[in-house]
RODO-2510 file (C-alpha; in nm, 4 decimals, decimal comma):
residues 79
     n   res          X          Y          Z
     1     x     0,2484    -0,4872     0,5274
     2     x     0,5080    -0,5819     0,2580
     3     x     0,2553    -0,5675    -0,0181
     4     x     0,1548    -0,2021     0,0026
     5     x     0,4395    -0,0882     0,1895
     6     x     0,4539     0,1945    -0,0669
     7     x     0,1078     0,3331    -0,0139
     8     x     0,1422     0,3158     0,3816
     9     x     0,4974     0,5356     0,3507
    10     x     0,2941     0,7498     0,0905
    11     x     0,0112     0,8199     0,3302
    12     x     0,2447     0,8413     0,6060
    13     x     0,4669     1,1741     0,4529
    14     x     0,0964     1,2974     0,3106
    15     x    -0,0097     1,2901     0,6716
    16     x     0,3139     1,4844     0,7678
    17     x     0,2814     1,7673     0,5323
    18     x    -0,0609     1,8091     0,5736
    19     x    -0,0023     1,8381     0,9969
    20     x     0,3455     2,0041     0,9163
    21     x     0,3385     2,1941     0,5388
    22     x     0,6834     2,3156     0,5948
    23     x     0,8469     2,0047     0,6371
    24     x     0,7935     1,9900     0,2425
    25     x     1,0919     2,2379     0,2535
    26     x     1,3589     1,9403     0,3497
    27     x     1,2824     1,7462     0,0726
    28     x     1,4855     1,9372    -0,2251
    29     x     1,2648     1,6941    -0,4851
    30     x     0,9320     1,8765    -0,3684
    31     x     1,0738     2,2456    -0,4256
    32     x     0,9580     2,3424    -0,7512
    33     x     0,7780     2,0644    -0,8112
    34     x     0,4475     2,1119    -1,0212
    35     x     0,2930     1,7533    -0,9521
    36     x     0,0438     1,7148    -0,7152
    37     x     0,2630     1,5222    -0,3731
    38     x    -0,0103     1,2038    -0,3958
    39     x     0,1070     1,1619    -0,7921
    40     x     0,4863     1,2765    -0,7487
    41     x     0,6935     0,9553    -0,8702
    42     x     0,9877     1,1000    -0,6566
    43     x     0,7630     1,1580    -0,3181
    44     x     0,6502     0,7701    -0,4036
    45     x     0,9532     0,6679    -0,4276
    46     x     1,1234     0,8161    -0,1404
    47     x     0,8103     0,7259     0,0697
    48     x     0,8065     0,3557    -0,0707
    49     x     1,2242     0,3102     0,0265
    50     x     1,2057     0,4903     0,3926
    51     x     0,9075     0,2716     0,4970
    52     x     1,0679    -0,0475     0,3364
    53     x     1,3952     0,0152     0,5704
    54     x     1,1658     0,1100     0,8933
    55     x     0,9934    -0,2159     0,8110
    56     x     1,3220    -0,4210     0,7837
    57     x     1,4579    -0,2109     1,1212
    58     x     1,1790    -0,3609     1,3162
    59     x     1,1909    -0,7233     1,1498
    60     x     1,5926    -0,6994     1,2562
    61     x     1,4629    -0,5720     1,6396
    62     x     1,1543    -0,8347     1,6651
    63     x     1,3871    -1,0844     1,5293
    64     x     1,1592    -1,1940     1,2503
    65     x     1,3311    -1,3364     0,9414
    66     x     1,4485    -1,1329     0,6735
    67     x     1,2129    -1,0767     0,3651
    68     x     1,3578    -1,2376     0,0140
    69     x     1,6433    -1,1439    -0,1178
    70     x     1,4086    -0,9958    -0,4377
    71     x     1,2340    -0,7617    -0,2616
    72     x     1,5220    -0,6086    -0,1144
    73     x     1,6960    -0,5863    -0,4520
    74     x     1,3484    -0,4150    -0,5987
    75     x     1,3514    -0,1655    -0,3388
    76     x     1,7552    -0,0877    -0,3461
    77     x     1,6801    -0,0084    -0,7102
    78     x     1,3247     0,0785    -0,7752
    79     x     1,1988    -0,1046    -0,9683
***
């Protein structure tokens, strides 16, 4: 899960807008954006970061231990 945490929250907001297209409207980074959504660096990014705190939410609930201190930093500033 941690590896390709990314791709899962990438194919996760793919899935939405394909079920939902107008939920592209919320995201003000999509508006008049002329990349495709599976190549847009900001979709990836946003996808990567959402799923990355969801993940840590339900490592905090399960009470699993915390993930390195370096992965946190790498997601806090995308890198």
């Amino acid at each position: 899960m941690k590896k390709n945490v990314g791709e899962l929250g990438l194919k996760f907001f793919l899935k939405i807008f394909e079920i939902a297209p107008l939920t592209q409207k919320l995201f003000s980074f999509l508006k008049d954006s002329k990349v495709p959504l599976d190549k847009n660096p900001k979709l990836k990014s946003h996808a990567m970061t959402f799923f990355y705190f969801l993940f840590l939410f339900f490592m905090v609930v399960y009470s699993s231990p915390l993930p390195p201190n370096g992965l946190l930093k790498m997601t806090i500033y995308k890198i």
